[in-house]
Each structure stands twice: as C-alpha cells, then as structure tokens.
N, C-alpha and C positions, 0 to 999 in steps of 0.2 A: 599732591595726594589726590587719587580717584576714587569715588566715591561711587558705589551702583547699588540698585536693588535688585529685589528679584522680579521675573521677569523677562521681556524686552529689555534691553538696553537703553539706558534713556540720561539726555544730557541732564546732570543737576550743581546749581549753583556758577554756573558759566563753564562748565568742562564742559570738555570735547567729549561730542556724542561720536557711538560708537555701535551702528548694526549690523547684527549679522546677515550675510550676503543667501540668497536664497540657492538651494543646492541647483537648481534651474541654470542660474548664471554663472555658480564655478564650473559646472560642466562644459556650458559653450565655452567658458574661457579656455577650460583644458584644452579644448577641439581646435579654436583660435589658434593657440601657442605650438599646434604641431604642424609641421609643415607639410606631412603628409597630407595628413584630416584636411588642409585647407584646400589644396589638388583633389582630393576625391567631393568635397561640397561644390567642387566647379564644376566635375563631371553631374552632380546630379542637378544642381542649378540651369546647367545649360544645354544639357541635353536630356531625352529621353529614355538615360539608362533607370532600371527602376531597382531598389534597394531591398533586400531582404535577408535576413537572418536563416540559420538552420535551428532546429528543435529535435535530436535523437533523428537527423538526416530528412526529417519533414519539413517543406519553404513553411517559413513564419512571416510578415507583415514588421518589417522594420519599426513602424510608427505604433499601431497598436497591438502586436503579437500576436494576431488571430492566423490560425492556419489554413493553408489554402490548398488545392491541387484540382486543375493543375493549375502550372506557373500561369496560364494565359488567365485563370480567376484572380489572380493577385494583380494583374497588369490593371484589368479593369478598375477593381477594389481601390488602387492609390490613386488611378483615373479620377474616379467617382468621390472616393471618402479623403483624399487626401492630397491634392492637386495644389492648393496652398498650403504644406504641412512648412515645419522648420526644418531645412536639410538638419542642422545641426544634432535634432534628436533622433536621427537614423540611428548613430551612430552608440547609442547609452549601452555600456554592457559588451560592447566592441573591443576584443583584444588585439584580434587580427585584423587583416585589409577587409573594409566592408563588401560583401557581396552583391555583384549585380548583375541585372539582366540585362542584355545589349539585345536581343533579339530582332529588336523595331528600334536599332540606333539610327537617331537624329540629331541633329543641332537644333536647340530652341531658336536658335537667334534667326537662322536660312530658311530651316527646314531641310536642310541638305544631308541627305542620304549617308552616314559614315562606317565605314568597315570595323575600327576598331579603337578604342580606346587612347592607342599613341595616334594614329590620326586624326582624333578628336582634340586633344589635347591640342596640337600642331596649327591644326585647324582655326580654333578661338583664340591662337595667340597669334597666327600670321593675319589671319582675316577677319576679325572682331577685336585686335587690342589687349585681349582678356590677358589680363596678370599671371601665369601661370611658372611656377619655379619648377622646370626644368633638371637642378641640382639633388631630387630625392624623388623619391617613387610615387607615384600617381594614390597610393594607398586602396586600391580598388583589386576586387577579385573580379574576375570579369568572365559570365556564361551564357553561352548562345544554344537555343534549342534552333532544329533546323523545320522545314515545312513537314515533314512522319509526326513531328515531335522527337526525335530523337537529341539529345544530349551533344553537340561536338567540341572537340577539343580543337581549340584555338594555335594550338602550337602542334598538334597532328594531324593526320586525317582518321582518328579513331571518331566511334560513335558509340553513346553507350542509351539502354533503353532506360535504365533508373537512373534518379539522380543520385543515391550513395554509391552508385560505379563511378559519375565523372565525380563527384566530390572528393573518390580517393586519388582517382588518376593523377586528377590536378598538382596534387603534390607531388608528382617526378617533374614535375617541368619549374617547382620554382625550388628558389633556397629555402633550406628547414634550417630551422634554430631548435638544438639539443636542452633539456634542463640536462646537467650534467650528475643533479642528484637523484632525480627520479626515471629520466629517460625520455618526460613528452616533448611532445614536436609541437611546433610553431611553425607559422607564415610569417610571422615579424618577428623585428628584436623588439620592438613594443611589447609585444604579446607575451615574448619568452618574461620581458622584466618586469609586467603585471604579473607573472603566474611565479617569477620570485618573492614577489612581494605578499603576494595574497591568500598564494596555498604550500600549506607547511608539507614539506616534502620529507616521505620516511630515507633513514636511514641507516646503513645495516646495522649499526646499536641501536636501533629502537627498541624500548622496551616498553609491553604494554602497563597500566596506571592501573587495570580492574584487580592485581595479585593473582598468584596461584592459581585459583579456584575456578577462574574465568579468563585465563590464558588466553583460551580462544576468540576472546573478543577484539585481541591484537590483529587474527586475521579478517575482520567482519568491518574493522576501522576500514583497513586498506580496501576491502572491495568495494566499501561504501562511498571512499575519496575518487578510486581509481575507475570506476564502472558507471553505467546506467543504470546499476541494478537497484529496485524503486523499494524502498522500505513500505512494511503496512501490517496494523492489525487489524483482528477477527470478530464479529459482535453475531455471530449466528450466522446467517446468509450473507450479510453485509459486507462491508469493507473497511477498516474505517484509516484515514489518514493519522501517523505519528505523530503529526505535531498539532492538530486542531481539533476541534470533534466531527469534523466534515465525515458524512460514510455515505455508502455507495454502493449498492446490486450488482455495476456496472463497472468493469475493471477498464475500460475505454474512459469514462470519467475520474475513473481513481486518478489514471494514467496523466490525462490533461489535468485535474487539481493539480499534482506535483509540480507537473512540468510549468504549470504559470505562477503557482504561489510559494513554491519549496523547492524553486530549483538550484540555489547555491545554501544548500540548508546545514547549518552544524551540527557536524557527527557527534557532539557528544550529547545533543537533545534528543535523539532517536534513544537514548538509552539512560534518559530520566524517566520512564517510568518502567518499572520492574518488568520484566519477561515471562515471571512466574514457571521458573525450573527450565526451561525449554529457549530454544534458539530463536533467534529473530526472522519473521517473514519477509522473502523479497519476491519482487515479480521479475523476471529476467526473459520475460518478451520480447522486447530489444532491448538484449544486452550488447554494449561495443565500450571499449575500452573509451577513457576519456583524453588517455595519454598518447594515443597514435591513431582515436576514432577507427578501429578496425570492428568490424560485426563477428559476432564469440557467440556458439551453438548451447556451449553449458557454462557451468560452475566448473567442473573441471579441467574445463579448458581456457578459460579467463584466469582461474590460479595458477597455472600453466606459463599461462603466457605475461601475465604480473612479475612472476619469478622469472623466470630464462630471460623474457625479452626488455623486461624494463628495472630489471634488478630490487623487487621489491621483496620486501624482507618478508614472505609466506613464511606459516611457519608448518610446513607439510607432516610435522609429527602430532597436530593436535587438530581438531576439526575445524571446520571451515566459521563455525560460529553463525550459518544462515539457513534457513529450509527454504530452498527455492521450489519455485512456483512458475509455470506458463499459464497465465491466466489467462491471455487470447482478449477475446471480446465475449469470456462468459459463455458460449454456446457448446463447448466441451469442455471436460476438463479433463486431463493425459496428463499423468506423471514426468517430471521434467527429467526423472532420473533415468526409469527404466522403462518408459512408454504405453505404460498403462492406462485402460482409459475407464472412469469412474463416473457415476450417474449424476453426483453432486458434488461438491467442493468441500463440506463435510468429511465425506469417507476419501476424497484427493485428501486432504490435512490428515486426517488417520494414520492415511497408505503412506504418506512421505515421511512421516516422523519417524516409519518403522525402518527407515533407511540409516537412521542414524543412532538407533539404539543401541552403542557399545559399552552400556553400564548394564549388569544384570545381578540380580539378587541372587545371591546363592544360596538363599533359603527358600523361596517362591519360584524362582525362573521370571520374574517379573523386567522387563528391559525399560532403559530414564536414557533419555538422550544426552543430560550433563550429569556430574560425579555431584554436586551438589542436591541433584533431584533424586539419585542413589543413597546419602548420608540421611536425607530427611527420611527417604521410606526407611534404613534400617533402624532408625530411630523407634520404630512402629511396633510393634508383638505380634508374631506374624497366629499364633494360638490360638486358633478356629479364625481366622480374620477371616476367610472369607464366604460370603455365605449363599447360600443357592436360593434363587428368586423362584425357583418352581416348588418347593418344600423348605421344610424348618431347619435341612441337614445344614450343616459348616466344617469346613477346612480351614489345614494349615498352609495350602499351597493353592495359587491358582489354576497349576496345573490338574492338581486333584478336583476341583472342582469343575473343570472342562470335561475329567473323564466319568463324573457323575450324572453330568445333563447329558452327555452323551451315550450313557448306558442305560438311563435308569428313565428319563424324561424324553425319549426320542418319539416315542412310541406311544406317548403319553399325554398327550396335548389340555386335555379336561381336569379340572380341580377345583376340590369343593370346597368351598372358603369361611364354610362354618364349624368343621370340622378339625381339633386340636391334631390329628397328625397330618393335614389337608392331603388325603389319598386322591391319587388322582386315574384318572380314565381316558380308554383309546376313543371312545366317540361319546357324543352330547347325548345321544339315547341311553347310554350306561349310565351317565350321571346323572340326566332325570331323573332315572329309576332309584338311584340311590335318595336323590334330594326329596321324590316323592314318598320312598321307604323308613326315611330316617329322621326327616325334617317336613313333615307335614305338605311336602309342597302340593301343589293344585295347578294343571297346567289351563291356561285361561284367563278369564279378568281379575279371578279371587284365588289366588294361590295359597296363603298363607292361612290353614286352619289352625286352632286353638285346640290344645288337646284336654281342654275340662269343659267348654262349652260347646265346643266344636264350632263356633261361627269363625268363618272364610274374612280374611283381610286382605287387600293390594301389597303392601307392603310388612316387611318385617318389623317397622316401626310401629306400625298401626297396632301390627300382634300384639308388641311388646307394652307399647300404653294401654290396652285392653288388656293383659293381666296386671298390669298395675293397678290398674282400678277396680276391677270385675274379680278378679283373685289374690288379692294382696298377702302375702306371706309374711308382709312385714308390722310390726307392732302399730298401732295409732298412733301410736306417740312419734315415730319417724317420721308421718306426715303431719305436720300440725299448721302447715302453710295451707288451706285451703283457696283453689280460687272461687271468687263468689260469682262470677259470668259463667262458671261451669262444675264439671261434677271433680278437676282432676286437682290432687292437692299434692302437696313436693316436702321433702325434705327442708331447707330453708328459704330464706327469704329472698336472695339473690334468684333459685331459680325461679321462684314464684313471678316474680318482676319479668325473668325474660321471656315468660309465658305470657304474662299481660301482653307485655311488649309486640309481640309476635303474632299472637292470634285474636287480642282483645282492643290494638290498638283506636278502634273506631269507638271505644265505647267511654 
C-alpha cells in the first residue's frame, strides 16, 4: 500500500518515491521519439538553416515568438539572441514539418556552401559520420529568398513577392493529408493526427447546446474554430480582450494580445459572459481559413466557403451570429459590409448593427438584431414611451417622434428652461428677450433681479436664497433651524448641518 500527501510527491516510510517529470522534458522526449524531429534537429544543429514559425502568414521567432520582417531581421535576431538556444524547443506547438530558412545554407562543421536540404543531409552523413536516418523524411519545410528578396520555389522556377503567395504555392508540390470530417489539409500525418486528436471536428448532425433562441450561435462556434476571425469587446473607445481585462485604442495591439496569449483559446469561454441582446464582435482584418490557410475578403465569403468547400454544417437559414469588423490599425474605420466610411468606431458599431436588424416591432418600427432582444422590448408598454428631449411632448412610436423633432424642432434650436411648456426659439436674441421679459434676466455680471427688492444676483441660486431670507412667505415656525455664523435658517436639522458643513466649515 502507497501512501501520499498532498503536494509534491514525496517518498514516506521507505516507498518508492514518485515525481512528476517537468513538461520541459516530456516534450524533448516527444521530439526524441520521432524520427522525423530527430532529422530536422540535425539540420538545425549543423547547419545554418534558421527556424521559424508563421502567425496569420507573418515570420514569428521559433524560440521566443516575436515577430519579425523581414526574414533577414529574424536571421540576425537568432544570430544575436539565440545562437546557443535548444534546437529541441524550435519545435513546441509544431504540427507540421518545421519551417526553415536556407537562404545563407552552410554546414557548421566545413563551412561548406550547400544547395539544399537533401544535400545537406548526404553531405553530414558521407563527410562528417553524422547519424542521419535516411528511411523517413527530413521533417523540414525548407525556403529560400533570392538576392530582390524575392520568394522562390525550390521545386519551380516561380518567384513570388509575399510570403503568403509561396506559403500557399508550397503546398502543390508536397503531399496533403485530408481530415476526412472536416476537410483541413496537412503537410504531415503528424499533423493530420494531432489535429484528430485535439480539435473536435463538426459534423453534419451537429446540433448547437445554446436551444432555440440562440440557434445562431451554432454558426458563430464554427467561424470561430474554422477562421482567424479575432473575437472582442467594446468599453467606449477601447477595445477590450474576451477572456482577460487587457483593452486597448489600438487594434494592432488587440490583434498581437490574441495572437500571443489566446491563440488556441476555447470557444465556449468567449461566451461566458453575456452579449447583452446583440451578437458577438469580430475583427476580420485577416480573415483566412484555418483549414486550407486561404485569405477570404468577407463574412460571406468565408461561410461560403466553410460550407461548399469544406463541408461544414453553416446553417445559412439563421444569422451568422457575428458583427464583423475591419479594424485596420484604427486610422479609418469603413464598414466591412457595404464600404462605408465613418469618422469613429462608435457610429462604425451603430451603422453595422443596422445591417442586421431583422426583428422589428410592429408597434414602434423599432429593429433588435436577435428575437430574444424583440420579446424583451415587447414586453415594454409602448404608451407615450417615447419622449422628445426638445419639449415635454411623448409618443407611442418612435417613428412619431422623429416626425415631431423634425417638424416642430428644426427650426427651433433655443429653449427656455424655466418655463413649464419650455417654448422654444429660432435664435439666442429672441430668447433673451423672452428670458429678460419674463424672468427678470439682466444681461452682464448681475442678471438675476429680484422682483420686490429689485437687487441684481449672478446666479439663480443666489435670487432664490435672497427671497428666502429677505421675503419669506413661509411661517417661522418652518424655519426653526437657524444658523448662528449667519443670518440663513432651514427647515430641519439635517439641512442646517450641510450648510455648516459647506460654508462654515473653518469655524
């Protein structure tokens, strides 16, 4: 019998102890154990290919994940910051053959100038001894830029100037591995059997978990597994990340949080916390599928192409479940729908919601972007609801109330605010004359005359404590608080205190 606490692990009473292995060392072991992984840590041990990952088709820093461009900034960077790194943790997060630069291939060992990756290979094992197995693939993607900088393919004479043009190219020259449920493509059978393993593939009985009501959140799952498209909520001008409180001005930073701290993030946490009637925000900047990496202009063209081309269960009779967004780097902001272009991102969120308002009240004309956010409002009494901020009037519609301010308030700009029907006026000179006919005003430092003694006050407060005191209408006996640092006395003793408080507190 074994006996443990809690804790480390720890031997007691003469048992065998028992620690757990650090994730560090099952990893290299994993790498160890594959025969591929071991062929490609030769290439990067012994020669001068250098290793890097993609990030939404941008070179990332194998070792530390910092992004670079161009590739000749990365060359240096692992020069410089990572010259003695562990080939082994190139490799963390690797499904496919690691990617490398050959550009400046050499042999460590010679120095000796080499073409290509099987002559490299060939090379360290006829003329250095190097152990190299032959019997399985080199595990290496292997890309050379030419003296323009240009892109070229190793197995053509094509040239491309970006690197997501060779990064799709590359794939006609090797074999792709199919998932058979979902559609995505692979460079390995590694790859394809990590991505059985680790990502749940829909299938045409899928049926969404939210009921009824939120149907559409079945399609919002799939863009969110299948896509780039970057979830994100709103705090004013801000930005802020769905799963942390990180926010951000800057959608170029939103962009990089994601991509370093939430980039294999679970779909069902983006929708623990409530949406509040309305659909979820995405940024779809660079949008490209994740299952064939192809770059997709819209939303409707990525559901599109989820469905026809990779068999995934859209469900094109109920909304997409997302309000998309081109956020850019913040310096414009243009409707992702229909091309509009808006002064702030504010009235952008306005103008896009109104793209998807197919719930409309048949009492009001008021339009909800979900059917749950239509039940709540007719829940409401629509029975003067709504009310006009230029006068006292109210309606039953908000249509009626647009055609009030536009009839009656156009023309109208000035309003008197002391006044129980607040009439209002076409210019500031009418309503002086009003405020100075009607309400004592005085234009100048002392506006506010008193109409029994006639002395002039700054303010309307001042007037109004000056008949309180100087002409009281009201009994003795309502004021029986008097304050004794001055002449003004109150009703009870609470306001009496916040008068000390306020203007006697020095004494």
């Amino acid at each position: 019998m074994q006996l443990w606490i809690a804790g480390p692990r720890r031997k007691i009473d003469g048992i065998k102890k028992k620690e757990n292995k650090p994730k560090k060392r099952l990893f290299e072991r994993s790498v160890n154990q594959n025969p591929q992984r071991q062929n490609a840590v030769l290439v990067l041990k012994h020669s001068t290919a250098f290793p890097f990952k993609t990030r939404f088709n941008r070179i990332v820093c194998s070792y530390c994940h910092d992004e670079f461009e161009p590739m000749a900034a990365l060359r240096n960077h692992i020069q410089t910051d990572h010259s003695n790194a562990d080939h082994n943790s190139a490799f963390y997060k690797v499904v496919d053959d690691l990617k490398i630069d050959i550009t400046e291939l050499k042999c460590n060992i010679c120095s000796q100038g080499i073409q290509n990756v099987d002559i490299l290979m060939s090379h360290l094992s006829k003329d250095h001894g190097v152990s190299v197995n032959f019997n399985v693939p080199f595990g290496v993607l292997p890309y050379r830029q030419g003296p323009t900088g240009l892109w070229m393919c190793l197995d053509c004479d094509k040239t491309f100037a970006e690197f997501s043009q060779i990064n799709g190219h590359l794939r006609s020259h090797v074999k792709i591995f199919t998932c058979d449920k979902c559609g995505a493509t692979f460079l390995s059978e590694h790859g394809l059997r990590q991505h059985e393993r680790n990502f749940r593939c829909y299938k045409s009985s899928y049926k969404p978990r939210f009921g009824k009501a939120l149907k559409h959140r079945s399609n919002t799952e799939i863009i969110l597994q299948c896509s780039t498209a970057s979830p994100f909520r709103t705090w004013g001008q801000n930005f802020n990340c769905v799963f942390c409180r990180v926010q951000s001005n800057d959608p170029n930073g939103l962009r990089t949080h994601m991509a370093a701290r939430h980039a294999n993030f679970d779909i069902q946490l983006v929708f623990s916390r409530k949406l509040r009637k309305e659909f979820l925000k995405i940024d779809i900047t660079d949008l490209q599928c994740k299952l064939c990496f192809m770059s997709i202009e819209n939303l409707d063209d990525l559901m599109s192409h989820l469905k026809n081309d990779h068999k995934q269960p859209i469900n094109a009779d109920v909304e997409p479940g997302v309000l998309p967004f081109k956020l850019n780097d913040g310096s414009c902001w243009k409707c992702a729908i229909c091309k509009i272009q808006f002064s702030d991102f504010i009235s952008l969120k306005k103008h896009t919601a109104e793209h998807f308002q197919n719930y409309v009240c048949d009492t009001c004309g008021e339009g909800f972007i979900t059917e749950s956010a239509l039940i709540a409002h007719t829940k409401i009494p629509h029975d003067n609801k709504y009310h006009c901020s230029r006068c006292v009037a109210t309606f039953s519609t908000f249509d009626e109330r647009n055609i009030h301010i536009k009839t009656q308030h156009t023309k109208l700009p000035y309003m008197c605010v002391y006044c129980k029907e607040k009439p209002r006026f076409a210019t500031w000179e009418l309503r002086k004359r009003h405020l100075m006919e009607f309400h004592n005003y005085k234009p100048g430092a002392e506006m506010y005359e008193c109409t029994t003694c006639h002395m002039t006050f700054k303010t309307r407060s001042q007037k109004y404590h000056h008949n309180v005191k100087a002409h009281r209408t009201k009994k003795e006996s309502e004021y029986s608080y008097p304050c004794v640092s001055c002449s003004r006395a109150f009703a009870s003793k609470v306001s009496l205190e916040k008068h000390i408080t306020k203007k006697h507190f020095h004494v």
